[in-house]
C-alpha positions in Angstrom: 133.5 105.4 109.9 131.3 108.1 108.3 128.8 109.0 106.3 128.9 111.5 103.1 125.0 112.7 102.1 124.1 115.5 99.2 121.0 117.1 99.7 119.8 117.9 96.4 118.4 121.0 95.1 116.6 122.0 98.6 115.9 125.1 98.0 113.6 124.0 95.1 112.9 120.6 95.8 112.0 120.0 99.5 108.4 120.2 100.3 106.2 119.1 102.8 108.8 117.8 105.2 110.9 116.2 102.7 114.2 117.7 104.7 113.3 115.4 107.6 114.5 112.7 105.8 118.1 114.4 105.7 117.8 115.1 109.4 116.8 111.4 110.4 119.6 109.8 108.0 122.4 112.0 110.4 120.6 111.1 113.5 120.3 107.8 112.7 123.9 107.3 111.5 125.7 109.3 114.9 123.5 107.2 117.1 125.6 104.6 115.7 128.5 106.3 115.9 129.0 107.2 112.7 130.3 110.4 111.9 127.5 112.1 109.4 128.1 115.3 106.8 125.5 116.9 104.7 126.2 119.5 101.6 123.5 121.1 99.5 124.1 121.6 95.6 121.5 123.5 93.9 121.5 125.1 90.1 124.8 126.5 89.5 126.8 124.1 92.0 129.0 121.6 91.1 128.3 118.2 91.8 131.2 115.7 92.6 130.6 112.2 91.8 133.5 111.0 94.2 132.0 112.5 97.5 128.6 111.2 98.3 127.7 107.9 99.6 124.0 108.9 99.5 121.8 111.4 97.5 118.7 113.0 99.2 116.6 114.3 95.8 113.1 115.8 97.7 109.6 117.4 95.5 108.7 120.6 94.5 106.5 122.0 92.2 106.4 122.3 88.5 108.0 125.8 87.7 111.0 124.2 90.1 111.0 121.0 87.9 111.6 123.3 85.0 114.8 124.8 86.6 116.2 121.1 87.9 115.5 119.8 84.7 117.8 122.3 82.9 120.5 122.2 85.5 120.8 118.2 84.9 120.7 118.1 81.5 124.6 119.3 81.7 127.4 118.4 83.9 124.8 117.9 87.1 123.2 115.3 85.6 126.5 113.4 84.4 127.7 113.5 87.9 125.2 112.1 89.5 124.9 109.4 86.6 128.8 108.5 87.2 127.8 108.8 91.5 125.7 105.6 90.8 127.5 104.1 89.1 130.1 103.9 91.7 127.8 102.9 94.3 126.2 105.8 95.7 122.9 105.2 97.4 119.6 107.5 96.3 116.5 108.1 98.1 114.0 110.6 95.4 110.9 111.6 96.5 107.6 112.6 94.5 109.2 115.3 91.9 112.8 113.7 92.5 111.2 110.7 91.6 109.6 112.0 88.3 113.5 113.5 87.2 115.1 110.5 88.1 113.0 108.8 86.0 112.8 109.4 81.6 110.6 112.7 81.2 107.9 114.2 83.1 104.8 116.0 80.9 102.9 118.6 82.5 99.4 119.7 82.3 100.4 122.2 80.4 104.1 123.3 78.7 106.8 121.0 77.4 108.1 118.2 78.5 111.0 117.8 80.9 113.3 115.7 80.2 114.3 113.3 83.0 117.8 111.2 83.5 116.5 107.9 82.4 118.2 106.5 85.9 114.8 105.2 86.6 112.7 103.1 84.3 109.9 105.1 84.7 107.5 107.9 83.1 105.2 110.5 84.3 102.5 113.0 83.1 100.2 115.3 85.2 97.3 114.2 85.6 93.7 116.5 86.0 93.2 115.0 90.0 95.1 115.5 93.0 96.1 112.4 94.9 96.3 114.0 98.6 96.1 111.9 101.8 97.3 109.6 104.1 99.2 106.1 102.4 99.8 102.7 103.8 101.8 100.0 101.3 103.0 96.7 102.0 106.8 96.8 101.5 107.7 93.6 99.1 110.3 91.6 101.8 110.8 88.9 99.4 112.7 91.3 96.6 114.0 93.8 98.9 115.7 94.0 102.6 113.2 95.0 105.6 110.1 93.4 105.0 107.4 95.7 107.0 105.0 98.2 105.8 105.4 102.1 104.4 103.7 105.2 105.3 103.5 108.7 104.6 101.2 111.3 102.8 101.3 111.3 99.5 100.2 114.9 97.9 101.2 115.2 93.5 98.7 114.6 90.4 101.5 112.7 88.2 100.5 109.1 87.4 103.6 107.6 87.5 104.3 104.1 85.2 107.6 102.1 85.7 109.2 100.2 83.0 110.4 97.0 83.6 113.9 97.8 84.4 112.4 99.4 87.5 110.6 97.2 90.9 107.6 98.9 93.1 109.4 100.0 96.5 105.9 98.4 97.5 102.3 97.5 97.0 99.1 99.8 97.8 96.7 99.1 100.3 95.6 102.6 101.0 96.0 105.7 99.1 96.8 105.7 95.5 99.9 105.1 94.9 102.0 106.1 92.0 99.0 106.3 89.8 96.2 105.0 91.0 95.7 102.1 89.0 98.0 99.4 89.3 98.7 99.1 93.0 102.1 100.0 93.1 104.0 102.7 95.5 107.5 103.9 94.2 110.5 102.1 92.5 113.7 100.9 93.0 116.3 100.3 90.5 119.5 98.9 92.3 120.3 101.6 95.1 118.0 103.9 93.8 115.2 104.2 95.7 112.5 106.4 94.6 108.5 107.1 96.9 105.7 109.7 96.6 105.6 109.3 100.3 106.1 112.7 102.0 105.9 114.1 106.0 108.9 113.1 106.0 109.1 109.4 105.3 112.3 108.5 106.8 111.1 109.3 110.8 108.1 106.8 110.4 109.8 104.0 108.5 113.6 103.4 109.8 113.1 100.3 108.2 113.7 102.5 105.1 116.1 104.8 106.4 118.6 101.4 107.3 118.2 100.1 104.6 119.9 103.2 102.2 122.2 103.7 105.3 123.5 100.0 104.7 124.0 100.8 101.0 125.1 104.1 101.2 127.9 103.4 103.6 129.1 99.8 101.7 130.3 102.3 98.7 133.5 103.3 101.0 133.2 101.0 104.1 132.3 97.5 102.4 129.5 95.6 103.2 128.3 95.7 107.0 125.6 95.1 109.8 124.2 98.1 111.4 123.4 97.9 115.4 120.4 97.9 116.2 118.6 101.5 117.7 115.7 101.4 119.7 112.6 102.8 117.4 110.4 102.8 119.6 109.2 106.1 118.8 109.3 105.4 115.3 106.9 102.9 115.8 104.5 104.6 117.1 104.7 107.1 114.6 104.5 105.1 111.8 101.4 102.9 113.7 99.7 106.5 114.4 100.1 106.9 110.6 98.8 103.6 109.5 95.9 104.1 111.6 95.3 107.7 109.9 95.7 106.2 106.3 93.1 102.4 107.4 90.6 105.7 109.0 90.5 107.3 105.5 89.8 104.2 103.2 
């Protein structure tokens, strides 16, 4: 058995740790004995739709949105429409979120133009959300049931349609816009967070749970072993203890 991931645009969009989350989906997929390869497409690349089982889409910052933005608007973008479509897992994080979802409007300039693959919308807004986040994952529509951390860091105020589900629900932090209470989205096996640092390593919860979908495009349906996270868990306690210190 193995695993196919495509590591999205990192040399623009993968900030702030966001290439752990590549790093922990291998780990965790060889621990299991499943084989695990990772290829980078950036602007210019071609993306096929047939490969991947699972996209990796990390942030970056707005002058990097700009360049994204134009690459999917052609071939890219109808690749990766046509790679979920045929069962390919996503995880997006922060600015992967915003382009996944139907346009992103910045402070100042145009807007971008998203891939409507999330039902969601986004504008910069004037104040900085930075610091440590702690949401209560929503076990009744999704799988895992346990809660999400990591350090959320953007000024978008992010607003999902309803075609789109919170991946959870606040309890410290802000969230996707500091209003409503909601962390994320998920749209079939898209996943989307603003949770960076990377968020993978403190919730495998989160990282099975794409790993079960990602590998049931080619492999069919299946129960991963268990690993023991005990590390894990102490990492994402020691994180949900930073983010319960700071409300």
């Amino acid at each position: 058995m193995d695993l196919r991931i495509a590591h999205l645009y990192p040399d623009l969009m993968s900030i702030y740790g966001d290439r752990g989350n590549v790093l922990a989906l291998e780990r965790r997929a060889r621990w299991r004995g499943i084989a695990a390869e990772t290829r980078a497409c950036t602007v210019g690349d071609a993306l096929d739709p047939a490969w991947a089982d699972l996209y990796f889409f990390g942030g970056g910052q707005d002058q990097g949105q700009d360049l994204v933005g134009a690459d999917l608007a052609g071939p890219n973008g109808a690749a990766l429409r046509a790679a979920i479509a045929g069962g390919a897992a996503v995880l997006a994080v922060c600015g992967g979120l915003q382009l996944l979802g139907h346009e992103y409007v910045p402070e100042t300039g145009p807007r971008i133009a998203g891939l409507g693959i999330l039902d969601l919308t986004t504008r910069a807004g004037k104040t900085r959300f930075v610091g440590n986040l702690l949401a209560r994952h929503d076990a009744a529509r999704h799988d895992g049931g346990d809660t999400l951390v990591g350090f959320e860091n953007h000024s978008g105020r992010t607003y999902l349609g309803p075609g789109a589900a919170p991946l959870a629900r606040v309890l410290v932090g802000r969230g996707n816009n500091g209003e409503d209470g909601t962390e994320g989205a998920v749209q079939g096996a898209v996943v989307g967070t603003y949770c960076h640092g990377s968020v993978l390593p403190k919730n495998p919860w989160l990282a099975d749970l794409l790993l079960t979908r990602a590998l049931a495009r080619r492999h069919g349906s299946l129960t991963l072993a268990p690993l023991d996270d005990a590390e894990e868990r102490a990492a994402h306690d020691a994180a949900a203890r930073a983010a319960r210190e700071r409300r």
